[in-house]
KEZAZA-186028 format. One record per residue: residue in one letter; x, y, z of N, C-alpha, C, O in turn; residue number from 1. Coordinates in Angstrom, 2 decimals. Example, Ala and Ser with C-alpha at 12.3 -4.5 7.8 and 13.67 -1.06 7.14 Angstrom:
% KEZAZA-186028
SITE;a;13.19;-5.69;7.80;12.30;-4.50;7.80;13.20;-3.30;7.80;14.24;-3.32;8.46;1 $
SITE;s;12.85;-2.25;7.08;13.67;-1.06;7.14;12.90;0.03;7.87;13.41;1.14;8.04;2 $
This chain:
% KEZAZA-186028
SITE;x;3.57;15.16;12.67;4.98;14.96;12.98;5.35;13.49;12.78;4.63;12.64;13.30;1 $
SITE;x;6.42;13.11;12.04;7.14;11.87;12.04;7.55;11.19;13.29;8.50;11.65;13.92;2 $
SITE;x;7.08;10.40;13.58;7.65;9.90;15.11;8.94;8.78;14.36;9.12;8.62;13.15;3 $
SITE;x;9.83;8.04;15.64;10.29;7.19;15.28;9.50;5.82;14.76;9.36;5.10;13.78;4 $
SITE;x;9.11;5.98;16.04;8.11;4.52;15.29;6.87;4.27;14.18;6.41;3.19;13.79;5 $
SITE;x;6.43;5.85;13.74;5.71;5.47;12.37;6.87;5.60;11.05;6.48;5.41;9.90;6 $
SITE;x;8.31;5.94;11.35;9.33;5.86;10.70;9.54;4.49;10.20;9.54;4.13;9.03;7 $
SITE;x;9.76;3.64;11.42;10.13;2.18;11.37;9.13;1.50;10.69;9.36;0.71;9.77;8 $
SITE;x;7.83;1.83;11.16;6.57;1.22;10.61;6.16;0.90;9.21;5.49;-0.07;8.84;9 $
SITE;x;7.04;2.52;8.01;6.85;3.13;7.14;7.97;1.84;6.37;7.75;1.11;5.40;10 $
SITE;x;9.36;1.96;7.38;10.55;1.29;6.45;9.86;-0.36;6.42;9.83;-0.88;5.31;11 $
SITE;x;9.30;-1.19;7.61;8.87;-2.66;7.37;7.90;-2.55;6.67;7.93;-3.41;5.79;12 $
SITE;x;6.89;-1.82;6.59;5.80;-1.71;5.17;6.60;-1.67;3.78;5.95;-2.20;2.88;13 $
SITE;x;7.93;-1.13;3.36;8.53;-0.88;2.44;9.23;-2.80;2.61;9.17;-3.41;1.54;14 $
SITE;x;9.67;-3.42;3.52;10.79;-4.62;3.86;9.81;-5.78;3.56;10.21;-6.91;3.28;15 $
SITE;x;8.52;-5.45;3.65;7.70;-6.51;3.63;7.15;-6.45;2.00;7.01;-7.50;1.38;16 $
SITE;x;6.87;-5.22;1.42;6.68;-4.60;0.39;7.53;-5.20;-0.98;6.98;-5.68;-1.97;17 $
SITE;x;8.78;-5.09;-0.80;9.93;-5.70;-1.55;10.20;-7.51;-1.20;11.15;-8.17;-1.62;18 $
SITE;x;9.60;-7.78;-0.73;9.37;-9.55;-0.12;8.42;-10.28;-1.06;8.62;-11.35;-1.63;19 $
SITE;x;7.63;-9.68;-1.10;6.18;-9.78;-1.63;6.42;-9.51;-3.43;5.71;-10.17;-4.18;20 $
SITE;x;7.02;-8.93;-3.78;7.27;-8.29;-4.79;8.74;-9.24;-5.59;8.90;-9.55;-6.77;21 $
SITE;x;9.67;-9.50;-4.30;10.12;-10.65;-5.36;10.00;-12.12;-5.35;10.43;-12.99;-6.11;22 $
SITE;x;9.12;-12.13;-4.03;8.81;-13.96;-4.26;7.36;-14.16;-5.14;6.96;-15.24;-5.57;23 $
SITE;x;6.57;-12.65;-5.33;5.86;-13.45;-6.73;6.61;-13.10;-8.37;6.30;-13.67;-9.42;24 $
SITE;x;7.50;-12.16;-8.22;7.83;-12.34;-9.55;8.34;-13.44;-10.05;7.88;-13.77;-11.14;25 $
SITE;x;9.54;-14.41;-9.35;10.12;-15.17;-9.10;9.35;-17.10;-8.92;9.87;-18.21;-8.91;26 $
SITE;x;7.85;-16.57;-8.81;6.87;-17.76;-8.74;6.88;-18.44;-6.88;6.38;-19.43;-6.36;27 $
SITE;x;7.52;-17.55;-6.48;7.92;-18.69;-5.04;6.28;-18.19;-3.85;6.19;-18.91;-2.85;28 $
SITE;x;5.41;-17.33;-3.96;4.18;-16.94;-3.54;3.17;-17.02;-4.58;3.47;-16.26;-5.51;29 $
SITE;x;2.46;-17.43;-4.71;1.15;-17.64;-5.49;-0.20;-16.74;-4.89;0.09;-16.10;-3.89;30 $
SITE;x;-1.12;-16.65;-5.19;-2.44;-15.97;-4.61;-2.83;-16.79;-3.83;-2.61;-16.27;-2.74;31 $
SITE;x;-3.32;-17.84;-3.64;-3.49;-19.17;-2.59;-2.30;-18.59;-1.54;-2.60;-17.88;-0.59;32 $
SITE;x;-1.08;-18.94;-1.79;-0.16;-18.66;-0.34;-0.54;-17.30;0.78;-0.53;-17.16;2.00;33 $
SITE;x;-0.90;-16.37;-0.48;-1.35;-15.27;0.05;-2.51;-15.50;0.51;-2.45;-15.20;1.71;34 $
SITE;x;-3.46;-15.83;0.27;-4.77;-15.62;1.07;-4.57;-16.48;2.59;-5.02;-16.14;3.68;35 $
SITE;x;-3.71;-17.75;2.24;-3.44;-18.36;3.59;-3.10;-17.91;4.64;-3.30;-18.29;5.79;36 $
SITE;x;-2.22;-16.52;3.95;-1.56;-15.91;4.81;-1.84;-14.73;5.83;-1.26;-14.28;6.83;37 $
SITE;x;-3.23;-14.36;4.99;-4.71;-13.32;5.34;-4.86;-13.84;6.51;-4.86;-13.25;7.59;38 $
SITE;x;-5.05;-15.42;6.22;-6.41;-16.37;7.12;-5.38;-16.26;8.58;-5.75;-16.38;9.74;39 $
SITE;x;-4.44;-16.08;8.23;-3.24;-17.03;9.28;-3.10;-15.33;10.11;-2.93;-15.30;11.33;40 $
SITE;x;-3.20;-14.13;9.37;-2.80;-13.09;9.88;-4.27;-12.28;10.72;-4.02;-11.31;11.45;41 $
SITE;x;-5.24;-12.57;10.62;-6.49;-12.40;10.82;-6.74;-13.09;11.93;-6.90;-12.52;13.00;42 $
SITE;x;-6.84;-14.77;11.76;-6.78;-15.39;13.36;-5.69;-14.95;14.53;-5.90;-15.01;15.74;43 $
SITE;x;-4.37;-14.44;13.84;-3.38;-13.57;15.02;-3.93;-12.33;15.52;-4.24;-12.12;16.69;44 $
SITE;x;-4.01;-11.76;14.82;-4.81;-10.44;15.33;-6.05;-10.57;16.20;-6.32;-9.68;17.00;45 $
SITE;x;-6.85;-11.69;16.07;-8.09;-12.07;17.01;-7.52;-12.32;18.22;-7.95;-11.88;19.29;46 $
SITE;x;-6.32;-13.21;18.04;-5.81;-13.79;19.51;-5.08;-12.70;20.16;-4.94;-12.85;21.37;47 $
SITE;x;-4.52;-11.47;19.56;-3.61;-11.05;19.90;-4.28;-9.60;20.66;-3.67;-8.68;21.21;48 $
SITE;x;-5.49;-9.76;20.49;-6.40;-8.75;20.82;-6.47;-9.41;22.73;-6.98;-8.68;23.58;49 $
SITE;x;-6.11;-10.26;22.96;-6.49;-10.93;24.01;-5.35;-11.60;24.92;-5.33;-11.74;26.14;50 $
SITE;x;-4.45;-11.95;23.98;-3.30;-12.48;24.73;-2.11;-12.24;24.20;-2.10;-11.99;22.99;51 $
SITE;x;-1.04;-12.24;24.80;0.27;-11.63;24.24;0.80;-13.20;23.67;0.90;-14.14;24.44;52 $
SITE;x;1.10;-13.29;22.36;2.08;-13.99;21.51;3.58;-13.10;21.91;3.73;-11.88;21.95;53 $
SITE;x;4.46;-14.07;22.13;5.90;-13.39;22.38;6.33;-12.92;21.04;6.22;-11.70;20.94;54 $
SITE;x;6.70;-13.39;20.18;7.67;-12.54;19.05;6.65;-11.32;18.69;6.98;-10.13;18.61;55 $
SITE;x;5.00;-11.99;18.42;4.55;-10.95;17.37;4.02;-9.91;18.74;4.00;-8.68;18.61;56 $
SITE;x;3.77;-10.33;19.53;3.72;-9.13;20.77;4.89;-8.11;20.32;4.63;-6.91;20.32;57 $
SITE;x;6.02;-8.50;19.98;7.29;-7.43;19.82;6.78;-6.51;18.90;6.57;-5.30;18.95;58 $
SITE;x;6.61;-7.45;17.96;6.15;-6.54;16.85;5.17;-5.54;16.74;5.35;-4.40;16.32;59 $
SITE;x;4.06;-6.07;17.18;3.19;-4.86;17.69;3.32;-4.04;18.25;2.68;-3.00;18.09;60 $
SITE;x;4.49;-4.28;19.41;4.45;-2.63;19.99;5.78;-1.99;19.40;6.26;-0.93;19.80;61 $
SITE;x;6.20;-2.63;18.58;7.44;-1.74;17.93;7.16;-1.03;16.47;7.86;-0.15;15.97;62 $
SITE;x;5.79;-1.68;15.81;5.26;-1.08;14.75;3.94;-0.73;14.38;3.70;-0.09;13.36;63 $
SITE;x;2.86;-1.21;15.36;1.65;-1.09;15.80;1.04;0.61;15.82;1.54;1.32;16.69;64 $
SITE;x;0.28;1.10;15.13;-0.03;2.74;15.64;-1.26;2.15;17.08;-2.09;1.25;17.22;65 $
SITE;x;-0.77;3.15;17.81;-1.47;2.90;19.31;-3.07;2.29;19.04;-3.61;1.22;19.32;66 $
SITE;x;-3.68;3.98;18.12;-4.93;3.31;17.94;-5.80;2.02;17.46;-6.99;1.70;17.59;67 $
SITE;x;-4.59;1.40;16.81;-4.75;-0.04;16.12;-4.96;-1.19;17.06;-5.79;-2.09;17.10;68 $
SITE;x;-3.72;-0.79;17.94;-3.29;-1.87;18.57;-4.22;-2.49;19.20;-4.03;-3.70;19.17;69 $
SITE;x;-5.10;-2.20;19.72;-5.88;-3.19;20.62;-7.25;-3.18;19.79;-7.96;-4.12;20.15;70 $
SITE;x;-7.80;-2.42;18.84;-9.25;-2.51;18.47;-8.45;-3.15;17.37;-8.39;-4.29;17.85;71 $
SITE;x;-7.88;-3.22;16.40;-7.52;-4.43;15.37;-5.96;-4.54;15.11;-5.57;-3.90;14.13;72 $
SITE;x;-5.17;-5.11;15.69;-3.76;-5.32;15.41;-3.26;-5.71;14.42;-3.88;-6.65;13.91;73 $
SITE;x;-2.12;-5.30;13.77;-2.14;-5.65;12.64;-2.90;-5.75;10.94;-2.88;-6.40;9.89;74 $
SITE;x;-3.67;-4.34;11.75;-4.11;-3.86;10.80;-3.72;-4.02;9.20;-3.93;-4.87;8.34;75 $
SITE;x;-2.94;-2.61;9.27;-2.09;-1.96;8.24;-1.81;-3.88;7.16;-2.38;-4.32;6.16;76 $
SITE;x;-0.81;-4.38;7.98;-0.03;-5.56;7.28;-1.24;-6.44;6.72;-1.00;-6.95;5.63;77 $
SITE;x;-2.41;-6.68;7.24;-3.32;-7.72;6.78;-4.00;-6.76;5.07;-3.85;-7.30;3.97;78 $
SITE;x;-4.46;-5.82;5.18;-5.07;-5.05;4.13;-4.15;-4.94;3.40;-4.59;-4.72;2.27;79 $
SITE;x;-2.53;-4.97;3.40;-1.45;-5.18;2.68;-1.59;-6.14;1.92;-1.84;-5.91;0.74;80 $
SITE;x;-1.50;-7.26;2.31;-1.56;-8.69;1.88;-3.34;-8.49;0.74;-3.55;-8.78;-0.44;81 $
SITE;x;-4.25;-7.90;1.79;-5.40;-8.21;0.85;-5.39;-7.01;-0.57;-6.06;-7.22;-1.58;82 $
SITE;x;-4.64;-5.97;-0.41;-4.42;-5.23;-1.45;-3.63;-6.42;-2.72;-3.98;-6.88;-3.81;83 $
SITE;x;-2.56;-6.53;-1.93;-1.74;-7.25;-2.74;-2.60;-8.59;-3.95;-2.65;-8.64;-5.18;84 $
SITE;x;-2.99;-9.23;-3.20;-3.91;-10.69;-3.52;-5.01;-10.07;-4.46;-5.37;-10.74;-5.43;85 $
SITE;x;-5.59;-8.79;-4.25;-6.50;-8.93;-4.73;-6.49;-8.24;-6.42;-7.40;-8.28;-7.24;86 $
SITE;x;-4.62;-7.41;-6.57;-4.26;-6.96;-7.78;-3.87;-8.41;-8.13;-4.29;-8.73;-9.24;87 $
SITE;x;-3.13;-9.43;-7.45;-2.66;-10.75;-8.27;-3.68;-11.40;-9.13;-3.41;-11.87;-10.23;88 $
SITE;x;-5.21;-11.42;-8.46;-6.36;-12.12;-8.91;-6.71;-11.74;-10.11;-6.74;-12.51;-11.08;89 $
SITE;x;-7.13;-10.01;-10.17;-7.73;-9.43;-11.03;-6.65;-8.97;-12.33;-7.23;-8.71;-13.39;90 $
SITE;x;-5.34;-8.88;-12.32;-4.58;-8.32;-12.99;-3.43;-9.48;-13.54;-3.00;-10.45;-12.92;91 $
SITE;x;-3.10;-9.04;-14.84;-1.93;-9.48;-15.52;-0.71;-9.80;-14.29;-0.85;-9.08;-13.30;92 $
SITE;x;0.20;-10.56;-14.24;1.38;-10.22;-13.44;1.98;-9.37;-13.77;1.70;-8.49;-12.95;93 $
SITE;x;2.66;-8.98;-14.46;3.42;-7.28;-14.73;2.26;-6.02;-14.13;2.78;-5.13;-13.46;94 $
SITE;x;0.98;-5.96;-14.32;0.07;-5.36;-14.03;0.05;-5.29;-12.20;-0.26;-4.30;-11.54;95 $
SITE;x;0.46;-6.59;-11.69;0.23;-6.93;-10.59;1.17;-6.35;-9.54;0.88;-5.75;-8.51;96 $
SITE;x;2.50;-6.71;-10.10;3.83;-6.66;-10.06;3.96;-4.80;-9.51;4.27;-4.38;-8.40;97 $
SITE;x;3.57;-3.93;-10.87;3.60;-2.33;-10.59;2.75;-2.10;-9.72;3.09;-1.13;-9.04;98 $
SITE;x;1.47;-2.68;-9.32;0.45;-2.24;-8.72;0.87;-2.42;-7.40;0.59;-1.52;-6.62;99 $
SITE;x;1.61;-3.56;-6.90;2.50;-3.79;-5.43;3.16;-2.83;-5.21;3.17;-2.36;-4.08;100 $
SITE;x;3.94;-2.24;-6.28;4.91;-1.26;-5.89;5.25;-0.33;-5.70;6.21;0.24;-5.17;101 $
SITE;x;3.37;0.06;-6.70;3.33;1.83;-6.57;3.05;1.58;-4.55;3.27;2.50;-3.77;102 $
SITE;x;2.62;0.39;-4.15;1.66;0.62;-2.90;2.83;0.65;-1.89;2.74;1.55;-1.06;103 $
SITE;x;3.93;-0.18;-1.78;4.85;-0.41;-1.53;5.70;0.90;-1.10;5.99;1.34;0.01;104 $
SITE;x;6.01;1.35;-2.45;6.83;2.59;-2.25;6.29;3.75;-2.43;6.80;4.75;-1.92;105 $
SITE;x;5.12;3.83;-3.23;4.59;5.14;-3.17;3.78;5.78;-2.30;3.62;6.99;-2.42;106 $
SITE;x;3.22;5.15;-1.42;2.43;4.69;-0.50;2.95;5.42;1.30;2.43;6.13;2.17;107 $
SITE;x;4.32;4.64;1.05;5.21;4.77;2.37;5.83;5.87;2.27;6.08;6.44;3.33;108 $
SITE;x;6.31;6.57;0.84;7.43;7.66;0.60;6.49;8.84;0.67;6.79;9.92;1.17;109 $
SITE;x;5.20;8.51;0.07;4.06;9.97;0.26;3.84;10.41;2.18;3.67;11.52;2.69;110 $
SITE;x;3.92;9.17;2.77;3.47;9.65;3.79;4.63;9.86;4.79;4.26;10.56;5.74;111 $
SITE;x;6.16;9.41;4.88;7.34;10.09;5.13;7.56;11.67;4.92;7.71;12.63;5.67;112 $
SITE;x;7.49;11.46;3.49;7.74;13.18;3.11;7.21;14.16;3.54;7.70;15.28;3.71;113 $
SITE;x;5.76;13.63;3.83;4.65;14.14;4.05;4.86;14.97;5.14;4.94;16.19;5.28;114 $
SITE;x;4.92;14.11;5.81;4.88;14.21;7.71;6.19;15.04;7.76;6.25;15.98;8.55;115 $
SITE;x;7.10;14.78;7.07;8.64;15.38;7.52;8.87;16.85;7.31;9.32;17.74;8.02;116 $
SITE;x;8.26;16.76;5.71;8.56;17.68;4.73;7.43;18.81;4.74;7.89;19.95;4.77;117 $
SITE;x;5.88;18.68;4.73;5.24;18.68;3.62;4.88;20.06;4.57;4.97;20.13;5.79;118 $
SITE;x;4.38;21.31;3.48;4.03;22.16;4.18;2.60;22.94;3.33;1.82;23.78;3.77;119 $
SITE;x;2.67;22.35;2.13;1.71;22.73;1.27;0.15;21.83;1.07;0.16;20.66;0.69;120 $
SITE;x;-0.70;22.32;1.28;-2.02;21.68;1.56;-2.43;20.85;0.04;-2.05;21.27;-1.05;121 $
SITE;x;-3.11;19.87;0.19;-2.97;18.97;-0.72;-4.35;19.80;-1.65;-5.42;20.32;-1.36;122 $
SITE;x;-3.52;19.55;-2.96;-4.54;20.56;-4.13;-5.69;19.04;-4.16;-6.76;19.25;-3.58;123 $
SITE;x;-5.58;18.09;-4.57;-6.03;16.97;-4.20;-7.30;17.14;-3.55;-8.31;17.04;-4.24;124 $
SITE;x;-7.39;17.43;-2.12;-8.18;17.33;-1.27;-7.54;18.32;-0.12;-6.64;18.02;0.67;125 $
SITE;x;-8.35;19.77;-0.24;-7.66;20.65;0.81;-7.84;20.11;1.96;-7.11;20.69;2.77;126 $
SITE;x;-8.63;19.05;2.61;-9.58;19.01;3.97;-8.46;18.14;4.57;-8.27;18.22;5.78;127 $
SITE;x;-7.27;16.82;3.39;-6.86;16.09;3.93;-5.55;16.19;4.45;-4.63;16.83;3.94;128 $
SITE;x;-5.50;15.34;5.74;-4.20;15.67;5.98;-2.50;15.41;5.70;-1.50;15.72;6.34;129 $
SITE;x;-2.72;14.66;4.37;-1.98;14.73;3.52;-1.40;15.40;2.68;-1.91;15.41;1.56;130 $
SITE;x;-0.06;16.25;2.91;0.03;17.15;2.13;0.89;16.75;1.06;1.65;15.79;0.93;131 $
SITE;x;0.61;17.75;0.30;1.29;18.22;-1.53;2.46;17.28;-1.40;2.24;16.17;-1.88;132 $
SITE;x;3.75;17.46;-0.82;5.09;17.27;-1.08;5.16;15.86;-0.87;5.89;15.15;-1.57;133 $
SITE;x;4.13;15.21;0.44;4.01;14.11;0.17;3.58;13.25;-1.20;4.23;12.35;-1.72;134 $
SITE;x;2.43;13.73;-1.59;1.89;13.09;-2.57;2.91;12.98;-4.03;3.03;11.98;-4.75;135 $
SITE;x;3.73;14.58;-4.25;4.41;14.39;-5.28;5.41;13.40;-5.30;5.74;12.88;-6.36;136 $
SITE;x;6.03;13.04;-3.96;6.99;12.77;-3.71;6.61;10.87;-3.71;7.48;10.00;-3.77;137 $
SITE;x;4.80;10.56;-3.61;4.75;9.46;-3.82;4.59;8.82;-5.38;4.60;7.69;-5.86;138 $
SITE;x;4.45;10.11;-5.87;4.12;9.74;-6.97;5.11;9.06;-8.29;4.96;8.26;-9.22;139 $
SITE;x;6.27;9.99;-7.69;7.61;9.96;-7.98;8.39;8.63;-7.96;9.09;8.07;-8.80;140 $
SITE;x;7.96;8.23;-6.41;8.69;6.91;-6.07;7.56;5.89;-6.88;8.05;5.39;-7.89;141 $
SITE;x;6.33;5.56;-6.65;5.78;4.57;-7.32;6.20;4.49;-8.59;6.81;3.48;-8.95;142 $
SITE;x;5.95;5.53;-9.49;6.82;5.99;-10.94;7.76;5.00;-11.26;7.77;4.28;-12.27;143 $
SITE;x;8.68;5.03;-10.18;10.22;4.62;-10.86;9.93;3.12;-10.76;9.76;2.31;-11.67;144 $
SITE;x;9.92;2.91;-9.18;9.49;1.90;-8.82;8.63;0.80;-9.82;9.15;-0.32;-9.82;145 $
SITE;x;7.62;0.90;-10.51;6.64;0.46;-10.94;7.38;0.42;-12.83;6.81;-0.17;-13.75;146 $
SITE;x;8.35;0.98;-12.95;8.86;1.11;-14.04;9.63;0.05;-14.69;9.95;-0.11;-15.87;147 $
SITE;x;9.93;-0.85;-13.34;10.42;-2.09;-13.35;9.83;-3.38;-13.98;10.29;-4.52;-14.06;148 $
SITE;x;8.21;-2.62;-14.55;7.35;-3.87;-14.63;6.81;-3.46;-15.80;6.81;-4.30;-16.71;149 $
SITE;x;6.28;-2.28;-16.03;5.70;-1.86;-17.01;6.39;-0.69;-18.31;7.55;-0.74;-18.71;150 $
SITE;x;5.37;0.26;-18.77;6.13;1.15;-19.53;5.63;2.24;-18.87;4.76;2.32;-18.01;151 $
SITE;x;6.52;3.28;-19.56;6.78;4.30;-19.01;5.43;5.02;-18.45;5.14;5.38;-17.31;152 $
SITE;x;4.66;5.07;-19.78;3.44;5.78;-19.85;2.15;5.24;-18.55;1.34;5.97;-17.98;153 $
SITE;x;2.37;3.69;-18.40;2.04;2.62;-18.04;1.82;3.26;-16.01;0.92;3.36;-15.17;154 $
SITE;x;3.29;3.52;-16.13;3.81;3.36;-14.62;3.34;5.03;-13.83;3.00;5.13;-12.65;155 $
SITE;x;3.46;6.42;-14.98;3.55;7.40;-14.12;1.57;7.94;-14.21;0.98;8.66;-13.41;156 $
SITE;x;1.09;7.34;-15.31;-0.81;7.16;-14.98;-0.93;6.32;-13.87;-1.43;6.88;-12.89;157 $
SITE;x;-0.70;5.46;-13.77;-0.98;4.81;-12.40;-0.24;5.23;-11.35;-1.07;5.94;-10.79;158 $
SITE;x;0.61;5.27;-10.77;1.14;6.22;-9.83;0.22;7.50;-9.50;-0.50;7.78;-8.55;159 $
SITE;x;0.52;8.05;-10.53;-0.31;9.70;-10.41;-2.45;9.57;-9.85;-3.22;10.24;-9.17;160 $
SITE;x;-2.53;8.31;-10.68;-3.72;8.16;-10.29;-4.80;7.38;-9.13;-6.00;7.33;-8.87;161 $
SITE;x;-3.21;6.70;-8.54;-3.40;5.96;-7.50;-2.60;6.75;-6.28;-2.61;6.40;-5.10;162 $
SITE;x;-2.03;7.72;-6.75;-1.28;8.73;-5.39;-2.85;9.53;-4.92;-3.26;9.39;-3.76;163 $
SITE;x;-3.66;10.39;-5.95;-4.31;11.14;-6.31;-5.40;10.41;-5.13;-5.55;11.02;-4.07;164 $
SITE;x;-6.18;9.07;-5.36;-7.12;8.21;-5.02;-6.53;8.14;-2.80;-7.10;8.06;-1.71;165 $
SITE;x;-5.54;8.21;-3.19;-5.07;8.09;-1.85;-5.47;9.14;-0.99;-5.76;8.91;0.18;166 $
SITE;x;-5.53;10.32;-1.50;-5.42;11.38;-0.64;-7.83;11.88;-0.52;-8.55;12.36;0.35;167 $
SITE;x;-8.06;11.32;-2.06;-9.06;12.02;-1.79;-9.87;10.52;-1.35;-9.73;9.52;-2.05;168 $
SITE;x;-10.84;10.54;0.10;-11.18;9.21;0.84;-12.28;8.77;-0.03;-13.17;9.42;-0.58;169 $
SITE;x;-11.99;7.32;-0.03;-13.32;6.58;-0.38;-13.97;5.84;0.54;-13.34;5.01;1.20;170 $
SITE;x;-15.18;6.02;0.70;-16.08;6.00;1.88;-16.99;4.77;1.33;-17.45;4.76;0.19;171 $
SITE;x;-17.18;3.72;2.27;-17.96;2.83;1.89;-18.72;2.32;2.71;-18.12;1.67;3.56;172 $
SITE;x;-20.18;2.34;2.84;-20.82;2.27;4.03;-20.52;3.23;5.22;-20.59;2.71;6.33;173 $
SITE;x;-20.20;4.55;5.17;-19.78;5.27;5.77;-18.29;4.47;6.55;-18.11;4.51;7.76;174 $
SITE;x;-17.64;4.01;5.88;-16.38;3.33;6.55;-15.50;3.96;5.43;-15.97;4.13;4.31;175 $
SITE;x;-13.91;4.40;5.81;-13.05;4.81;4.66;-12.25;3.37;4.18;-11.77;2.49;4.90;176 $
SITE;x;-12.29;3.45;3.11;-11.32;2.21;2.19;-10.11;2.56;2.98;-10.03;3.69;3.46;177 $
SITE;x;-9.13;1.65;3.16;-8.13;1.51;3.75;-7.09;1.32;2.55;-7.26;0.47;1.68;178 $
SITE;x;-6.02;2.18;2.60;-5.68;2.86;1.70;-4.44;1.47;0.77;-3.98;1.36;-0.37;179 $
SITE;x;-4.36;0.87;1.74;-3.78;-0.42;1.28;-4.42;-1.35;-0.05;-3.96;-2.36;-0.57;180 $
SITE;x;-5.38;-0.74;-0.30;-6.82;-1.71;-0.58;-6.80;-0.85;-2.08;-6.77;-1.35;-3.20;181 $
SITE;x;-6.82;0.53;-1.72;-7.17;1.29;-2.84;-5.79;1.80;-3.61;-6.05;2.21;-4.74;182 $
SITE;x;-4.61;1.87;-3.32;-4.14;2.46;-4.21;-3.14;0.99;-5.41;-2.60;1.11;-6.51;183 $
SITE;x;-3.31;-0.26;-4.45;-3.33;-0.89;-6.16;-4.19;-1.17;-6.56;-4.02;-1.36;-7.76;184 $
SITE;x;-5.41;-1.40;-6.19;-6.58;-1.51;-7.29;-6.61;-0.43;-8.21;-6.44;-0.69;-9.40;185 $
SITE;x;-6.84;0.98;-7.77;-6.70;2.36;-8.79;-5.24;1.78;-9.76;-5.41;1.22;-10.84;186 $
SITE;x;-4.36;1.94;-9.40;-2.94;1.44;-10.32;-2.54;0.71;-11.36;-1.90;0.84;-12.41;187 $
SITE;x;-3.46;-0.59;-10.37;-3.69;-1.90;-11.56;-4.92;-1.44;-12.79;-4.64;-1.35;-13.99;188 $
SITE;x;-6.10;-1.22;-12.30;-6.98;-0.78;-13.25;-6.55;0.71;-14.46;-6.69;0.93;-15.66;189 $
SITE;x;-6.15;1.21;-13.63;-5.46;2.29;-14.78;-4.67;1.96;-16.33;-4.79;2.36;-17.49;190 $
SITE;x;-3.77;0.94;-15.54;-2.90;0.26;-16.42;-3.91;-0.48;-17.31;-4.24;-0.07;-18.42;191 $
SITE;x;-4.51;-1.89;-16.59;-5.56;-2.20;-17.77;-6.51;-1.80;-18.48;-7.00;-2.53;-19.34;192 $
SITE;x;-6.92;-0.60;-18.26;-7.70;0.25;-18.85;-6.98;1.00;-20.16;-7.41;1.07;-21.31;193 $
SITE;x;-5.48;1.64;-19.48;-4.80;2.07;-20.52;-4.58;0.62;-22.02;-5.00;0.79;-23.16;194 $
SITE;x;-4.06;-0.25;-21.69;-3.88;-1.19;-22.56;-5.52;-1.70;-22.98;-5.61;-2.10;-24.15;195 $
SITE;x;-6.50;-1.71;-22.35;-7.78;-2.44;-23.70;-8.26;-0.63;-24.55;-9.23;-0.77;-25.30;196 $
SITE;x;-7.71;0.83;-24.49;-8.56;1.68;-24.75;-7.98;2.84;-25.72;-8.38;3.58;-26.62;197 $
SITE;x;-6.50;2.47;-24.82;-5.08;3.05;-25.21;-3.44;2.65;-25.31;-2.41;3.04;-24.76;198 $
SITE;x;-3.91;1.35;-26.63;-2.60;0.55;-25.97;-1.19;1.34;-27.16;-0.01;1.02;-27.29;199 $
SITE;x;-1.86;2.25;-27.73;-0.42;2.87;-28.61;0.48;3.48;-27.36;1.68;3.67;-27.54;200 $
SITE;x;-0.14;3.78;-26.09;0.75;4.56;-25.56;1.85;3.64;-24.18;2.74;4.25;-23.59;201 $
């Protein structure tokens, strides 16, 4: 079920998403700013495990999922940033650019729909609890979204293959990749893969 507050949670993942997306196109964030911003969001979450900060205290309990909140706060937003940083490093900027956005919007709109909508078990991965209408529906939005940066062919392989990666878990050290992490790496690599293997298309 959609609550309000994984609603809200869903729209500042999208507010922070589109932030990120035009202060590096624009040159005004670099990969350095970003990692600072890891370091800076990582020591909050240590402190915040322990003592209440007033503003970002707000924030946590207005966008925080319960289970987060006290074993790692601020989860979600830090693996954001390290998703983000770590398509800027490895990838072209246009490459970088779609790979933010499939995560951004495709990311947030799969799991809205999902929860709201979705009634069909994911062909994907029957076990997960992610269903069908979500996923199409993320796939859709990263698509367009991501279309802004790349080509056509470019934007709906990566989408499709980074919606796809989302739903079925990657397990590492018996720990699941955090999905922030994986669906622009899958996105970005798709794309560069398509261009060194298949660049007529």
């Amino acid at each position: 079920m959609l609550t309000t507050k994984e609603l809200h949670r869903k729209a500042f993942h999208i507010g922070v998403g589109i932030i990120i997306l035009i202060s590096y196109y624009v040159d005004i964030i670099s990969p350095l700013s970003m990692f600072l911003m890891i370091i800076v969001g990582i020591l909050t979450s240590l402190i915040s495990k322990h003592s209440e900060i007033p503003i970002i205290h707000h924030f946590l309990n207005k966008f925080e999922r319960e289970n987060q909140r006290h074993k790692f706060p601020g989860r979600g937003m830090i693996f954001f940033f390290i998703g983000s940083l770590l398509v800027m490093k490895l990838f072209d900027k246009d490459i970088a650019l779609a790979s933010i956005a499939i995560l951004t919007f495709g990311d947030s709109i799969s799991h809205i729909v999902g929860e709201k909508y979705g009634e069909i078990k994911n062909i994907f991965n029957g076990k997960s609890k992610k269903l069908f209408e979500g996923t199409l529906a993320g796939i859709f939005a990263g698509f367009l979204t991501s279309l802004l940066f790349v080509a056509w062919s470019e934007a709906f392989l990566a989408s499709l293959g980074a919606m796809i990666a989302e739903v079925i878990q990657i397990d590492l050290n018996q720990n699941t990749l955090d999905d922030n992490i994986i669906v622009p790496l899958v996105a970005g690599t798709i794309i560069h893969l398509l261009r060194i293997y298949l660049p007529f298309l």
